[in-house]
Short mmCIF file of the C-alpha atoms (twelve columns), coordinates in Angstrom:
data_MODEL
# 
_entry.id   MODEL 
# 
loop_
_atom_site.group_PDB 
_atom_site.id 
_atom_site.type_symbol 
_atom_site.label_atom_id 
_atom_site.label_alt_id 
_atom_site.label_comp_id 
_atom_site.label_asym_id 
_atom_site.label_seq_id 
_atom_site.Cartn_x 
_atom_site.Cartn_y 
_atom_site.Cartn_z 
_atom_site.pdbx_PDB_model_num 
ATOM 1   C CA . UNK A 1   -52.272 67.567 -72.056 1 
ATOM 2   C CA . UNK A 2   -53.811 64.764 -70.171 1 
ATOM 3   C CA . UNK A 3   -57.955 64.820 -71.521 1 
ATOM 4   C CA . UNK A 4   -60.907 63.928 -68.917 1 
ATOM 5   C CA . UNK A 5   -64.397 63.008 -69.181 1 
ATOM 6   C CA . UNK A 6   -66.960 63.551 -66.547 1 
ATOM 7   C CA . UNK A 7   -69.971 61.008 -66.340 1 
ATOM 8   C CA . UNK A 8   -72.539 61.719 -62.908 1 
ATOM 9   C CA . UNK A 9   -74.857 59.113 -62.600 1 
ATOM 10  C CA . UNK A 10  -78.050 60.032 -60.056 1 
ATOM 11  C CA . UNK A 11  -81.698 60.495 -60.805 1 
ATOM 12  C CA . UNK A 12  -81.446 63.176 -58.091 1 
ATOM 13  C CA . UNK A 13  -79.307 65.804 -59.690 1 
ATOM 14  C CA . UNK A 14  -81.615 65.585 -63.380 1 
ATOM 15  C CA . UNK A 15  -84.457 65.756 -60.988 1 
ATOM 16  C CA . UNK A 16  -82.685 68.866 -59.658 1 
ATOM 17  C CA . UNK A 17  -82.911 67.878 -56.015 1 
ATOM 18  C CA . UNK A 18  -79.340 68.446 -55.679 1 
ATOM 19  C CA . UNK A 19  -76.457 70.200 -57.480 1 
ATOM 20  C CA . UNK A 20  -73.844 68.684 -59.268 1 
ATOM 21  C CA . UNK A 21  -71.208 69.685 -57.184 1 
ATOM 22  C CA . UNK A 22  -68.875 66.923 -57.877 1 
ATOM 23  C CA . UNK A 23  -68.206 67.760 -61.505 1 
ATOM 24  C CA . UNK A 24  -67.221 71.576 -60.678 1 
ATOM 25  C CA . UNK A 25  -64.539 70.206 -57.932 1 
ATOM 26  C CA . UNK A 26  -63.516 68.052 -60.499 1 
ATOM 27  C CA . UNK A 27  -63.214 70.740 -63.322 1 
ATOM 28  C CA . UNK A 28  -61.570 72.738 -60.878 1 
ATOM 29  C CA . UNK A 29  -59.033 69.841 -59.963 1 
ATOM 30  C CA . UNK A 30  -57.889 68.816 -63.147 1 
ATOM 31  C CA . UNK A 31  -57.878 72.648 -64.199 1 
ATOM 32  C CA . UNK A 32  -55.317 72.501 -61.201 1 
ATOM 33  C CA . UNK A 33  -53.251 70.076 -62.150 1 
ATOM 34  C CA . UNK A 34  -52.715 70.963 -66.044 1 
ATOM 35  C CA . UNK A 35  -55.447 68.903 -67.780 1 
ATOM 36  C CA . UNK A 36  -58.511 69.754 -69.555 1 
ATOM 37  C CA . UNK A 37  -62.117 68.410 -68.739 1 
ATOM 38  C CA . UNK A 38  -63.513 68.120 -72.814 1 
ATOM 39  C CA . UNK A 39  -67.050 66.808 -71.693 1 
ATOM 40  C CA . UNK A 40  -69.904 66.214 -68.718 1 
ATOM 41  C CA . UNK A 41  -72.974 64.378 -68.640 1 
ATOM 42  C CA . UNK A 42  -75.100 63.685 -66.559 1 
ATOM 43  C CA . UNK A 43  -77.409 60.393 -66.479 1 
ATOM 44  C CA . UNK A 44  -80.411 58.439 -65.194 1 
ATOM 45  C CA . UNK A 45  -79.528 55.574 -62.741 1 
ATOM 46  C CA . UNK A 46  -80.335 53.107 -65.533 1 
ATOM 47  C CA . UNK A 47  -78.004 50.261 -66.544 1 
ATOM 48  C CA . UNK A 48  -78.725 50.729 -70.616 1 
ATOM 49  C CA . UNK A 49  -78.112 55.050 -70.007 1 
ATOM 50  C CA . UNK A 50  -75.026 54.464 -68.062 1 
ATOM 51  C CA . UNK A 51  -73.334 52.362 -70.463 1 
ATOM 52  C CA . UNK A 52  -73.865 54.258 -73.543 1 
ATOM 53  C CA . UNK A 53  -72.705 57.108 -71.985 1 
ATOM 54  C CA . UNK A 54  -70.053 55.182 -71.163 1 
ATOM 55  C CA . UNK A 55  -69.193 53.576 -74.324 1 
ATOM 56  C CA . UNK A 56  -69.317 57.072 -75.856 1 
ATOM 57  C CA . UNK A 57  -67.214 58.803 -73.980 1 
ATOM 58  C CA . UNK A 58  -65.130 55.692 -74.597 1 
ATOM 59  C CA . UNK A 59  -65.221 55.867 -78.273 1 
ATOM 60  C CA . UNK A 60  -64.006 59.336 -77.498 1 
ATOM 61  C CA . UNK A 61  -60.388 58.192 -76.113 1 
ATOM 62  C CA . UNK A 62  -59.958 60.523 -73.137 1 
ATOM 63  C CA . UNK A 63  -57.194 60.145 -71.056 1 
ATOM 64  C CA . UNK A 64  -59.386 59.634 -67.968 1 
ATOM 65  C CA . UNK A 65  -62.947 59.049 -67.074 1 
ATOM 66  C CA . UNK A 66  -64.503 59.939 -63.925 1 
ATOM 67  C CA . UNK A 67  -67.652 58.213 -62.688 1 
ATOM 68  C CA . UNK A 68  -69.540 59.964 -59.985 1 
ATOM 69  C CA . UNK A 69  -72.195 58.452 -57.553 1 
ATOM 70  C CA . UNK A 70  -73.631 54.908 -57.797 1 
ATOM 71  C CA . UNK A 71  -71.075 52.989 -55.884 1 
ATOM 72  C CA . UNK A 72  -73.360 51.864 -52.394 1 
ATOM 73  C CA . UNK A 73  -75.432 49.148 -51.510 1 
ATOM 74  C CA . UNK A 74  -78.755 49.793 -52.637 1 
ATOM 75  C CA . UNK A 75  -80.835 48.594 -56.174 1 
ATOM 76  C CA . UNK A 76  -80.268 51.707 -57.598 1 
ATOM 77  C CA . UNK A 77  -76.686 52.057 -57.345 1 
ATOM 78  C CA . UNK A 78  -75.695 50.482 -60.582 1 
ATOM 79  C CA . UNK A 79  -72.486 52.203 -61.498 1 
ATOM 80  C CA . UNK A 80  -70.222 49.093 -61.519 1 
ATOM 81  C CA . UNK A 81  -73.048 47.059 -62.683 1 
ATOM 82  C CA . UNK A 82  -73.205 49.256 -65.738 1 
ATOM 83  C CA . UNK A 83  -69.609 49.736 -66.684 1 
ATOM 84  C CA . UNK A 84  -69.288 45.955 -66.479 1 
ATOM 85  C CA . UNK A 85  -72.025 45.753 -68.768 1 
ATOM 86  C CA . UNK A 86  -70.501 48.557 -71.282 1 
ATOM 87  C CA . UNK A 87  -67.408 46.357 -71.704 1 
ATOM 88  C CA . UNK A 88  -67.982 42.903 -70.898 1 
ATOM 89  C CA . UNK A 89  -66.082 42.380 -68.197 1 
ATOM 90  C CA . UNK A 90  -68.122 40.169 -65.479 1 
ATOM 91  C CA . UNK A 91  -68.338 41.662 -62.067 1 
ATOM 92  C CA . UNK A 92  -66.190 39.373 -59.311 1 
ATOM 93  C CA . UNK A 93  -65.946 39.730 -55.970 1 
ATOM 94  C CA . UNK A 94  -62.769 41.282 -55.079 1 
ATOM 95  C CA . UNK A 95  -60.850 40.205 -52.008 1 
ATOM 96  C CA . UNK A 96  -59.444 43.481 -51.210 1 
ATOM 97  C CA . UNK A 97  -62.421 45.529 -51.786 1 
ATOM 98  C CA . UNK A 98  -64.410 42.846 -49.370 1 
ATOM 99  C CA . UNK A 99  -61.524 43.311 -46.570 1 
ATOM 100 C CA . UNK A 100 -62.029 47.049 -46.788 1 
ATOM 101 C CA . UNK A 101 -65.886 46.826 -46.793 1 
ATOM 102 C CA . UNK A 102 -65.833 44.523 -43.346 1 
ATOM 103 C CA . UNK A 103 -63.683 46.597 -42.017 1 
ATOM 104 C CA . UNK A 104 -65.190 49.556 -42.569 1 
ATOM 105 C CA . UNK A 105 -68.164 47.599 -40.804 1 
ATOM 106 C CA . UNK A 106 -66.533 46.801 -38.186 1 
ATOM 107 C CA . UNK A 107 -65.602 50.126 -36.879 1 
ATOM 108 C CA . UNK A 108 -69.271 51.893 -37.768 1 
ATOM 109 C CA . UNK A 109 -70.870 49.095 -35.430 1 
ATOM 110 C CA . UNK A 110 -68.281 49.481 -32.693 1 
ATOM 111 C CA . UNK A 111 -68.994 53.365 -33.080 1 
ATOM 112 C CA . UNK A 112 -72.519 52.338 -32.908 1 
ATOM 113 C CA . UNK A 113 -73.573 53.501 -36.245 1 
ATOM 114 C CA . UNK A 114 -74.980 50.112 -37.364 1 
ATOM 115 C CA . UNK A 115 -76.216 47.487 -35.521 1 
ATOM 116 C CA . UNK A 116 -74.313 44.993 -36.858 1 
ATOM 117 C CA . UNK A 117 -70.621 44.386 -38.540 1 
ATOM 118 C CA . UNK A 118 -72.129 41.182 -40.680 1 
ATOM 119 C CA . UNK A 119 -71.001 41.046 -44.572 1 
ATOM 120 C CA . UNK A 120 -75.337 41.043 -45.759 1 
ATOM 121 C CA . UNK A 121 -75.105 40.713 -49.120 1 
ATOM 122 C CA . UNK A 122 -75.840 44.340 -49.737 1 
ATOM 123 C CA . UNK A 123 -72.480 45.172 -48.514 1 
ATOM 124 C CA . UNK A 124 -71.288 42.013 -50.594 1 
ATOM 125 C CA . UNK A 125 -72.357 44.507 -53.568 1 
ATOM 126 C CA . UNK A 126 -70.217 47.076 -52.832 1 
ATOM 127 C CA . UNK A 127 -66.869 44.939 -53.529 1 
ATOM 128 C CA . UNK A 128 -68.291 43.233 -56.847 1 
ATOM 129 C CA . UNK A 129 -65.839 45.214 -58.918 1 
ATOM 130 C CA . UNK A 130 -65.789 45.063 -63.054 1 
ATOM 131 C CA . UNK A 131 -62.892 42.164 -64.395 1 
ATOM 132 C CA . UNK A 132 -59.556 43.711 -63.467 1 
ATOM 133 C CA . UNK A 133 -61.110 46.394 -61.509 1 
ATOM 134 C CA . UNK A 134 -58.783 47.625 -58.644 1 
ATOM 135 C CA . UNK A 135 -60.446 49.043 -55.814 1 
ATOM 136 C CA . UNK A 136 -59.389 52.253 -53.996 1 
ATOM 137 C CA . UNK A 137 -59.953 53.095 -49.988 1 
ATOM 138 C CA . UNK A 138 -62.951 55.444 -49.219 1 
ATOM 139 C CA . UNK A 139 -61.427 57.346 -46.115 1 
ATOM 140 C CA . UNK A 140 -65.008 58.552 -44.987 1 
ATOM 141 C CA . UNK A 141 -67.235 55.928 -46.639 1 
ATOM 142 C CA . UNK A 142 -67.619 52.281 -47.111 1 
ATOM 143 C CA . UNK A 143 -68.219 51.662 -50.511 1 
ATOM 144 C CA . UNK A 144 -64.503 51.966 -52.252 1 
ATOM 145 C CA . UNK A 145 -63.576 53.762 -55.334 1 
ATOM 146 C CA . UNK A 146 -62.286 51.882 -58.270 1 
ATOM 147 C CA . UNK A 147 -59.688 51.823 -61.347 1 
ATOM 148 C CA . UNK A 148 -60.159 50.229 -64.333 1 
ATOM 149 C CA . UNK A 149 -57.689 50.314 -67.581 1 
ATOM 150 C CA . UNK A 150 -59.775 49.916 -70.924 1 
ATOM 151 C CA . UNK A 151 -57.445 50.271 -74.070 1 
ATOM 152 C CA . UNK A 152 -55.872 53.643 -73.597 1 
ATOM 153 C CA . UNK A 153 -58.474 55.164 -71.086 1 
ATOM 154 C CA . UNK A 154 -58.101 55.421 -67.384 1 
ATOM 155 C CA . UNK A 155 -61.635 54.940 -65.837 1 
ATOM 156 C CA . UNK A 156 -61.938 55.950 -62.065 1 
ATOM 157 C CA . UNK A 157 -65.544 55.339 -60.033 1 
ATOM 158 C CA . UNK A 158 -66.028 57.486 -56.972 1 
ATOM 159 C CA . UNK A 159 -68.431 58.015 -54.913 1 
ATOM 160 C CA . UNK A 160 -71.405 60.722 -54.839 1 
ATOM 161 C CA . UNK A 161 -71.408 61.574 -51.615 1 
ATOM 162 C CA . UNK A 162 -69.310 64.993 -52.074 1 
ATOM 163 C CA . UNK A 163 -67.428 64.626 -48.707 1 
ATOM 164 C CA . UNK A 164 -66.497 60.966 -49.530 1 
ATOM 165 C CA . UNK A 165 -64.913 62.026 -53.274 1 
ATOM 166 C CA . UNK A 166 -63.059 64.692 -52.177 1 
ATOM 167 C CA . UNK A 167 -61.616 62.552 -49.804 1 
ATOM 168 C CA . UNK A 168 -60.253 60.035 -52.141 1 
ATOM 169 C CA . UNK A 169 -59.587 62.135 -54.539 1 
ATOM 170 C CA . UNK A 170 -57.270 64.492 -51.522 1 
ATOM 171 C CA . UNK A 171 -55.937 61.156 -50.172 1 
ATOM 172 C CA . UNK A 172 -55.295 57.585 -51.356 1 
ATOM 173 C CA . UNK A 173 -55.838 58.875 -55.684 1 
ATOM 174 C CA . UNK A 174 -53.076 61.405 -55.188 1 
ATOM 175 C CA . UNK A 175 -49.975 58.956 -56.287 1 
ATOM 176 C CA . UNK A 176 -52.184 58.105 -59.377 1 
ATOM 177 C CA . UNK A 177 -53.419 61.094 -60.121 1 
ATOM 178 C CA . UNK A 178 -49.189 62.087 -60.171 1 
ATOM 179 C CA . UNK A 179 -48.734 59.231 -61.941 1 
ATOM 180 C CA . UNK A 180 -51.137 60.879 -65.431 1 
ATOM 181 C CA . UNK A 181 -50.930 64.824 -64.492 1 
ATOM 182 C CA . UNK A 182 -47.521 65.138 -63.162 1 
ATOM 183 C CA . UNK A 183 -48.388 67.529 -60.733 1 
ATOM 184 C CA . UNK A 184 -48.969 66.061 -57.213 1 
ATOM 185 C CA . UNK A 185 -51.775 67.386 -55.492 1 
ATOM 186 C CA . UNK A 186 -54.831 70.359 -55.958 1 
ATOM 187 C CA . UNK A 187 -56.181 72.438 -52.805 1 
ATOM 188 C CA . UNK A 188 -58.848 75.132 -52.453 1 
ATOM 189 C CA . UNK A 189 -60.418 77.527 -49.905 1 
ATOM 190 C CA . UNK A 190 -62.783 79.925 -49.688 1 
ATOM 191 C CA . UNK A 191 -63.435 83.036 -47.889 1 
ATOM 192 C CA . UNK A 192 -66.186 85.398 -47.504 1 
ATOM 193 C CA . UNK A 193 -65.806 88.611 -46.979 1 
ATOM 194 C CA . UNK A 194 -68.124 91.032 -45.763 1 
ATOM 195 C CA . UNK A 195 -68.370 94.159 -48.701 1 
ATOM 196 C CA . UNK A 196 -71.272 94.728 -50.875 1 
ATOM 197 C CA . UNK A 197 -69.145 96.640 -53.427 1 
ATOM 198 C CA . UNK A 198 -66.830 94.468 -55.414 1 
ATOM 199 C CA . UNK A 199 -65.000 97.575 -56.952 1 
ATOM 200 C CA . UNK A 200 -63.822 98.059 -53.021 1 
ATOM 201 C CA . UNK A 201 -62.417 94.672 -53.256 1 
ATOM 202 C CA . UNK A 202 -60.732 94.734 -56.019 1 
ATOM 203 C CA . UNK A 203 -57.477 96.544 -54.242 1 
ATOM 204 C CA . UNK A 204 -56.888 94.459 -51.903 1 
ATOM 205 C CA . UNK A 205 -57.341 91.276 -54.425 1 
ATOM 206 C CA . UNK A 206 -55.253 92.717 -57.113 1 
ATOM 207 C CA . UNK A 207 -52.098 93.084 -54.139 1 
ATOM 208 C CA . UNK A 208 -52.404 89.178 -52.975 1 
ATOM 209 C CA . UNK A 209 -52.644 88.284 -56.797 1 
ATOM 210 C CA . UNK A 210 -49.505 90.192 -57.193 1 
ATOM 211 C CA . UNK A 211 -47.651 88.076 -54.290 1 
ATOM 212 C CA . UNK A 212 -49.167 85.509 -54.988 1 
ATOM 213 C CA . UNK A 213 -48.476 84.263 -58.624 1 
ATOM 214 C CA . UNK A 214 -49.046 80.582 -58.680 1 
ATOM 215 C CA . UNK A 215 -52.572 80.726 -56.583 1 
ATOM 216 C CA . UNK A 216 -55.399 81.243 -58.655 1 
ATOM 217 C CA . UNK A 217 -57.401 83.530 -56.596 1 
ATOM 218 C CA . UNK A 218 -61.280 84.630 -58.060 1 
ATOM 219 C CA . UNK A 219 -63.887 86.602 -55.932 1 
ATOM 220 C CA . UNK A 220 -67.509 85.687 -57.010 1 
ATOM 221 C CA . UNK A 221 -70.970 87.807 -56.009 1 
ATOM 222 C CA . UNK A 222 -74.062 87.784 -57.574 1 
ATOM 223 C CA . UNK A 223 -75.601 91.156 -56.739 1 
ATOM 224 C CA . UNK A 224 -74.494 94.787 -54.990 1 
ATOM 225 C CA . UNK A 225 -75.826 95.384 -51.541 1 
ATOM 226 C CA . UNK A 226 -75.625 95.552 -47.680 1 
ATOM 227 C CA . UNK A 227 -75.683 92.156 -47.143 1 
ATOM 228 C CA . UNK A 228 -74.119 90.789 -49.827 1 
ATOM 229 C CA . UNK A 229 -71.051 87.970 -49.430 1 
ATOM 230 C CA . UNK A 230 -68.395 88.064 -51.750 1 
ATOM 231 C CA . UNK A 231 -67.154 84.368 -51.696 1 
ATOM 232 C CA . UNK A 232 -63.247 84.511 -52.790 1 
ATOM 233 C CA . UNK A 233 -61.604 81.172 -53.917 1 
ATOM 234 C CA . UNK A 234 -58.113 80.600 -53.390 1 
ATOM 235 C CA . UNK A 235 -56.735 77.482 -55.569 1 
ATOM 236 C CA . UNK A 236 -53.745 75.830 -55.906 1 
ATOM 237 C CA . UNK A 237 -51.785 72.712 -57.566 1 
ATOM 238 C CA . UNK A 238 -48.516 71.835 -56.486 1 
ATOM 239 C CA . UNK A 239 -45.959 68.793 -56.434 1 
ATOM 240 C CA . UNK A 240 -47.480 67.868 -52.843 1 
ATOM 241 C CA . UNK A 241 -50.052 68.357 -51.164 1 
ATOM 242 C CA . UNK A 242 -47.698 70.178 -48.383 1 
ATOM 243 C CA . UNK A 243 -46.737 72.293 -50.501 1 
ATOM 244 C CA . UNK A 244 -50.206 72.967 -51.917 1 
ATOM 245 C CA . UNK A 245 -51.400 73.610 -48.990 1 
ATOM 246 C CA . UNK A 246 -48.408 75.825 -48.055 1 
ATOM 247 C CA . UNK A 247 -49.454 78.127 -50.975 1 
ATOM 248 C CA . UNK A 248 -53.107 78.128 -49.701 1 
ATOM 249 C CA . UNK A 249 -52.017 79.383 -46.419 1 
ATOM 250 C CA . UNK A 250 -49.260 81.946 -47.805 1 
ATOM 251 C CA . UNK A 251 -52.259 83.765 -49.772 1 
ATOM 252 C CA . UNK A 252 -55.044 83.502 -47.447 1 
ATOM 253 C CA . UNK A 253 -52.686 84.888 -44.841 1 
ATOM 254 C CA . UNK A 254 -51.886 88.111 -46.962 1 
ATOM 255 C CA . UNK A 255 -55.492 88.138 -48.186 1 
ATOM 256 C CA . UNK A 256 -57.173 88.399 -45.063 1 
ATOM 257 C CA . UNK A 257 -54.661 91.192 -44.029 1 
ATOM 258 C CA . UNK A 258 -55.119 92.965 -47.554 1 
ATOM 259 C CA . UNK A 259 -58.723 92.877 -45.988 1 
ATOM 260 C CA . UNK A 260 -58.134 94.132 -42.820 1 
ATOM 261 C CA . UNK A 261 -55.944 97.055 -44.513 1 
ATOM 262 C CA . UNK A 262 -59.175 98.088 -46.582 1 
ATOM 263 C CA . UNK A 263 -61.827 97.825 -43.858 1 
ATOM 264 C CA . UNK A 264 -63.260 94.578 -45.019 1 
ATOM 265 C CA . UNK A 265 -64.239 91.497 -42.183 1 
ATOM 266 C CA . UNK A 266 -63.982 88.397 -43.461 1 
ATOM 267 C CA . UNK A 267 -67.452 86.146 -42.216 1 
ATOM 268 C CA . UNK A 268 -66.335 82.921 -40.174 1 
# 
């Protein structure tokens, strides 16, 4: 069974501005595809922090490592900085990371999202990338993700930004991600249905569990009443992400007419 760490790096989520979303879609991925997530921290956006969290999850041996959040342009993004640091490989500017950055550049200016498509050197930062490092497209962002080997361990860096890991993660990391778990791809959805009783749900669950035995399918409230959501999450991991997302459809089809069948709306 393939073994992952979880490192978050941001001063935001210990100062509990935001959640740490990232690590539960990552539990729930590599839950997905047959591994088994041993450990999560979660540290400051300080070079010495990062790296001996780092270096102990590396004396550890995991399979993997995922890095979340620290990957842009600014001072305190210091994720690459850090792991460089942790094991003494000097950062170097990588050509391909550097062609993805401009080009990335180039079509937020021409959508008129910056002013300008020039390589500043903040931009520069973003395709500094550890000794070896291979960088990996960001679909939705501009700062790329990146691979590193160390001994045995796989070390991936993505980005915080939920939207732009999920997106790497769903797209150009799938043949890798094949590569360790041997299962292709992970997809989820949710649905919220309208029922402030989860003893009437259960029926109509329990039927599209029944049909559905390879989709992991879990309904989640916190209290009873009128206007209470029942959020329902529909998983799946399968050799493709076509077929994943084959499976996805298949049950939420049959769920949302299990609902119908008991008097239960789903909210849009």
């Amino acid at each position: 069974m393939i073994t992952v760490e979880i490192l978050t790096i941001g001063n935001e989520i210990l100062l509990g501005i935001i959640e740490d979303t990232n690590s539960n879609y990552l539990c729930r991925l590599v839950r997905g595809m047959g591994g088994r997530v041993r450990h999560i921290s979660i540290v400051r956006d300080e070079i010495d922090a990062i790296a001996a969290d780092l270096n102990a999850s590396l004396a550890r041996s995991p399979d993997l490592i995922f890095t979340c959040g620290g990957l842009g342009p600014t001072d305190d993004d210091l994720t690459l900085e850090s792991i460089a640091a942790a094991t003494e490989r000097p950062l170097k500017v990588n050509a391909t990371a550097v062609e993805f950055v401009e080009q990335r550049y180039r079509e937020l200016a021409a959508q008129g999202y910056v002013p300008s498509s020039e390589m500043s050197d903040m931009r520069l930062k973003m395709a500094r990338l550890p000794d070896t490092g291979r960088p990996i497209a960001n679909p939705v962002g501009a700062a790329p993700a990146v691979v590193l080997e160390i001994a045995e361990t796989r070390v991936i860096s993505l980005p915080g930004v939920p939207a732009e890991m999920r997106s790497i993660v769903e797209g150009p990391l799938q043949s890798l991600l094949t590569q360790m778990f041997g299962r292709g791809s992970y997809r989820e959805r949710e649905i919220l249905a309208v029922c402030g009783d989860e003893s009437q749900l259960a029926p109509a669950l329990r039927k599209v569990v029944a049909l559905h035995t390879e989709v992991y399918i879990k309904s989640r409230a916190a209290r009873f009443g009128p206007d209470v959501r029942f959020r329902i999450n529909i998983s799946a991991s399968a050799e493709s992400a076509e077929e994943a997302d084959r499976m996805i459809a298949g049950a939420a089809a049959d769920l949302t007419r299990a609902l119908n069948e008991a008097g239960i709306r789903e909210q849009s």
